[in-house]
One Martini backbone bead per residue (centre of mass of N, CA, C, O) as a GRO file, in nm:
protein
   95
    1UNK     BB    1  -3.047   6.291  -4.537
    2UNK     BB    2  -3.288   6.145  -4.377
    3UNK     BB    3  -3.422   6.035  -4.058
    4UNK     BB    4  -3.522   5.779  -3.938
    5UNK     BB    5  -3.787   5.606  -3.873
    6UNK     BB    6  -4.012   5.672  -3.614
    7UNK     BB    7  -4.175   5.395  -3.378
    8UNK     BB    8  -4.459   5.304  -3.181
    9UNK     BB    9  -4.567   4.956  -3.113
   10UNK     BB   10  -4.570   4.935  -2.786
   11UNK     BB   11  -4.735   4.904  -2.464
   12UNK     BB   12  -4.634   4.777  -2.150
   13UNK     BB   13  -4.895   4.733  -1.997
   14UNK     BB   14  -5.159   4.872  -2.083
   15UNK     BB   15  -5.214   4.782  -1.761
   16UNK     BB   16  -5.114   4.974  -1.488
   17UNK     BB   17  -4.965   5.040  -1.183
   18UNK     BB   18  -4.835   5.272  -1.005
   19UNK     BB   19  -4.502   5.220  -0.972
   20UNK     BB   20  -4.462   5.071  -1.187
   21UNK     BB   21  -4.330   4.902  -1.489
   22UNK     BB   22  -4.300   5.052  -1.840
   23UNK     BB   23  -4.301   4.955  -2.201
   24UNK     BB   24  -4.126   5.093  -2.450
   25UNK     BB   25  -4.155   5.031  -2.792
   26UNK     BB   26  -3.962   5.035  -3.121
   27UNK     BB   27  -3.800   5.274  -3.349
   28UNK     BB   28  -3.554   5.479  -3.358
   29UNK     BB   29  -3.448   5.628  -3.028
   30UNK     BB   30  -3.196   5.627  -2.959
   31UNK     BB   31  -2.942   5.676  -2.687
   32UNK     BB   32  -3.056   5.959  -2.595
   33UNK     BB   33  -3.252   6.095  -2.374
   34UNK     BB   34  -3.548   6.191  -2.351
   35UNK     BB   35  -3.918   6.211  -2.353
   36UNK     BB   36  -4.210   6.155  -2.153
   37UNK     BB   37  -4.551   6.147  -2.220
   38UNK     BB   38  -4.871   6.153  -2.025
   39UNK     BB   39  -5.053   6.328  -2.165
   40UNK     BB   40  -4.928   6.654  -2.006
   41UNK     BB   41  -4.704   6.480  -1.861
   42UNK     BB   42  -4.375   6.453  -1.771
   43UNK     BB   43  -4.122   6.239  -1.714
   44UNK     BB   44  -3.873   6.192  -1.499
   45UNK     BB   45  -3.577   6.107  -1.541
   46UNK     BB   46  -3.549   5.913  -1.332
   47UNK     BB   47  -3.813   5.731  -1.447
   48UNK     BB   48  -3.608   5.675  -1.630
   49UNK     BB   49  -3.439   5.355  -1.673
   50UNK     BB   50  -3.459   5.259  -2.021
   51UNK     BB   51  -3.240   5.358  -2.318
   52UNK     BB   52  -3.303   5.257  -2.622
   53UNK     BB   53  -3.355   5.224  -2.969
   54UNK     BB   54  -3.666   4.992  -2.889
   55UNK     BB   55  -3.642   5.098  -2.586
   56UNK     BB   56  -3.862   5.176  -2.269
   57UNK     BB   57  -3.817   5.243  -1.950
   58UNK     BB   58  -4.061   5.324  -1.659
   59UNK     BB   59  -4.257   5.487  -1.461
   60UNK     BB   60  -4.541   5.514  -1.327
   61UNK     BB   61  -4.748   5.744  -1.227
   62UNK     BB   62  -4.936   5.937  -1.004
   63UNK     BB   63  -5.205   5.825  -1.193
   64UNK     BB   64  -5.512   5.809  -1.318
   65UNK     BB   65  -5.620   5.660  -1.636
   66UNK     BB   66  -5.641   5.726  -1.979
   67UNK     BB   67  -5.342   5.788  -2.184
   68UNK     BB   68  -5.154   5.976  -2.424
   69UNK     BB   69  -4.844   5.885  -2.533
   70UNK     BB   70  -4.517   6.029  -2.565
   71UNK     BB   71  -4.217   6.076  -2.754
   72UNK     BB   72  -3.903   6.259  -2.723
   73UNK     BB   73  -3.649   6.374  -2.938
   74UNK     BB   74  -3.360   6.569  -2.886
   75UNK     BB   75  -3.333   6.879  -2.921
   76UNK     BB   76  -3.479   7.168  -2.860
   77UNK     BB   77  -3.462   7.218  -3.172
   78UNK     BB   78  -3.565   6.899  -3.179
   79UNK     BB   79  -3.850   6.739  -3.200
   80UNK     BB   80  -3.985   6.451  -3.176
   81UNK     BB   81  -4.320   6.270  -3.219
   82UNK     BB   82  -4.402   5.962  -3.129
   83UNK     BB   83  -4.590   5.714  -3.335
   84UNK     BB   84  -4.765   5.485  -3.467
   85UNK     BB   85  -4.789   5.354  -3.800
   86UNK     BB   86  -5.081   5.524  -3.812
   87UNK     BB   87  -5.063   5.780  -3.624
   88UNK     BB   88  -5.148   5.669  -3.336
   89UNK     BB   89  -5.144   5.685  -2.980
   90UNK     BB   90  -5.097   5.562  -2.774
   91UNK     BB   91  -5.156   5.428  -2.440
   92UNK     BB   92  -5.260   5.411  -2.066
   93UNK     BB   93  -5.341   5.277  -1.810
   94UNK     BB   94  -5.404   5.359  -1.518
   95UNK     BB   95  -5.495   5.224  -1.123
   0.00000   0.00000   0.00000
């Protein structure tokens, strides 16, 4: 049996400055703590605030610009890599 189908269906808000809370929406992320990449940089663990099997509440890292978001769950020996279901990363804009 196969495990069910993760996916990132929405970042809100799209457009957030540095240090506000933002909130990853989706299905199927498991209740242990993953980890959030944004861009190329991985959010410190004490940043993710809230995590839950729909949802993922974090605190937006000290830079700007356009970044795409990725979420991976699992163990070292496994990571899944969550996109939208169109299979392309979300987004997030940080000011």
């Amino acid at each position: 049996m196969s495990p069910p189908r993760i996916s990132i269906t929405g970042i809100y808000p799209e457009k957030v400055s540095k240090g506000k809370t933002a909130t990853i929406t989706g299905a199927n992320f498991g209740t242990d703590k993953g980890s959030i990449i944004i861009g190329k940089e991985t959010i410190s663990r004490e940043d993710i605030k809230e995590w839950g099997e729909n949802r993922i509440d974090f605190i937006v890292p000290d830079f700007k610009g356009k970044y795409d978001v990725a979420v991976l769950v699992g163990t070292k020996e496994v990571k899944m890599r969550l996109v939208d279901t169109n299979d392309v990363q979300k987004k997030i804009e940080i000011e």
